[in-house]
C-alpha positions in Angstrom: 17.4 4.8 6.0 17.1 8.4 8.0 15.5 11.4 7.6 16.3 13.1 3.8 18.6 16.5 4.2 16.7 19.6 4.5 18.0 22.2 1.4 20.3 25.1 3.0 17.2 27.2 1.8 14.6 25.7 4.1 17.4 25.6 7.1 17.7 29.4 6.7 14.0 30.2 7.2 13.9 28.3 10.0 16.5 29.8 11.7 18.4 26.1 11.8 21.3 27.2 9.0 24.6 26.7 10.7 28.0 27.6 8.8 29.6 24.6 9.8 27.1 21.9 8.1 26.3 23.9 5.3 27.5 22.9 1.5 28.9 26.5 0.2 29.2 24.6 -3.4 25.5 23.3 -3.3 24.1 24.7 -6.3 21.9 27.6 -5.4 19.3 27.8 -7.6 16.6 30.8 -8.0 12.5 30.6 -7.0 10.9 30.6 -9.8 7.0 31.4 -11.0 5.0 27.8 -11.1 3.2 28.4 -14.3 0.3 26.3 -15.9 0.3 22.6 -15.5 1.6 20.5 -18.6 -0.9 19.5 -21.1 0.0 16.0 -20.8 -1.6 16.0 -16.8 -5.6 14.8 -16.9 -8.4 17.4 -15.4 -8.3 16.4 -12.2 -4.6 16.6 -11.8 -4.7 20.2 -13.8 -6.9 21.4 -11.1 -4.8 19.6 -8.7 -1.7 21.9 -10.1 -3.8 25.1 -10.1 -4.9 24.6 -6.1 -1.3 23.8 -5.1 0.3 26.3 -7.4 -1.9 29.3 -5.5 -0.6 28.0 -1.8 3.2 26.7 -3.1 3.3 29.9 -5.0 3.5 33.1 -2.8 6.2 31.1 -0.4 8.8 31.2 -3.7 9.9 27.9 -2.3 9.4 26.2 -5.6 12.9 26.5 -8.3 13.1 25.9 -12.0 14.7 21.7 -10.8 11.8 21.2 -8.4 8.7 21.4 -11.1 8.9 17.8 -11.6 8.7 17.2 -8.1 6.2 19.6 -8.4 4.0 17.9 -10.7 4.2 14.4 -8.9 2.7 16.6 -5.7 -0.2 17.5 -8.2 -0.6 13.9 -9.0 -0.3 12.2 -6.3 -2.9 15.0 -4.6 -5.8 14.1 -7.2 -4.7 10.4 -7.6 -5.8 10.4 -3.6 -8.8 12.6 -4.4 -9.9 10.0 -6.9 -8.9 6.8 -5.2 -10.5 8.5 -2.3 -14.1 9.0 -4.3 -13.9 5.2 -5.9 -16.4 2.7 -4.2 -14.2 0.0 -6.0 -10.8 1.0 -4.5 -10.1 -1.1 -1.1 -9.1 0.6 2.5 -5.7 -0.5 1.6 -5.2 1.7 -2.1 -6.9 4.9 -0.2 -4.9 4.9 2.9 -1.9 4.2 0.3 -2.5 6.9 -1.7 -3.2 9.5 1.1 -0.1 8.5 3.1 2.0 8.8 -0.8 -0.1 12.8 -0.7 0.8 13.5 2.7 4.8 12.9 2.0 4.9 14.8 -1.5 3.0 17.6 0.9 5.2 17.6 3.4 8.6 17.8 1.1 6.3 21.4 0.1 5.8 22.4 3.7 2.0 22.1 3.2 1.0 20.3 6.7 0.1 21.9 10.0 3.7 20.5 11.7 5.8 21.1 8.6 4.1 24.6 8.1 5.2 25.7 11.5 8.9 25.2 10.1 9.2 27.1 7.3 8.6 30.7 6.6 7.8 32.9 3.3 10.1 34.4 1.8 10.0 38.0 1.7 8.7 39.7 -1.6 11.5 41.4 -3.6 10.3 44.8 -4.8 11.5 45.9 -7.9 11.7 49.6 -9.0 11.6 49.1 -12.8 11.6 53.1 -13.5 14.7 53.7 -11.2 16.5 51.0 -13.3 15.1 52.0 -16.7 16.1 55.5 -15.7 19.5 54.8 -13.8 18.7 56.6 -11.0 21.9 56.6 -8.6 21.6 54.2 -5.3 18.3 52.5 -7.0 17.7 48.7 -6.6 19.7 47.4 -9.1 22.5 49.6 -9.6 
């Protein structure tokens, strides 16, 4: 089947972008805050959210089309925690469930050897008085 395609996005903070494989009319779109997990999720998968959304956060790797891939990081995270803590669940459903953790963890970048390839992005600073008081060759402008 092959390895999935790495976004432009990820290719350009590693340093691996090149012009010539690039998709210039690959939608493009914005990071985007990860705000409080869905009602619909169960405790442990809300606290699952609220870990991952503190380390997936700062990197603004995370756009408004990925929260549902988001939230199946979240669950598959605590669905290996709890698997993980059941004396009923065989050898078989835990290593299944960490191995199905460890992929949705590495699509995030969230492993020792995908960590190493992908850097934050830097932090857009904002001058909201310069914009609110036009101030010529302000951010913005």
């Amino acid at each position: 089947m092959g390895n999935a395609k790495l976004p432009d996005a990820l290719k350009a903070m590693r340093g691996t972008l090149k012009k010539s494989r690039s998709n210039p009319r690959a939608p493009k779109p914005g990071p985007v805050a990860i705000g409080l997990p869905p009602d619909r999720l169960r405790l442990d998968e809300q606290e699952a959210w609220a870990r991952l959304a503190a380390v997936v956060g700062p990197l603004r790797v995370v756009a408004s089309c990925d929260m549902e891939a988001f939230e199946l990081l979240a669950l598959a995270v605590a669905l290996a925690h709890r698997t993980a803590r059941d004396r009923r669940a065989s050898a078989n459903q835990k290593i299944r469930t960490s191995q199905a953790a460890l992929s949705a963890l590495r699509e995030f970048g969230l492993t020792p050897s995908t960590r190493s390839k992908v850097a934050a992005a830097p932090e857009v600073v904002v001058d909201n008085l310069a914009e609110f008081l036009y101030v010529p060759g302000a951010s913005g402008n």
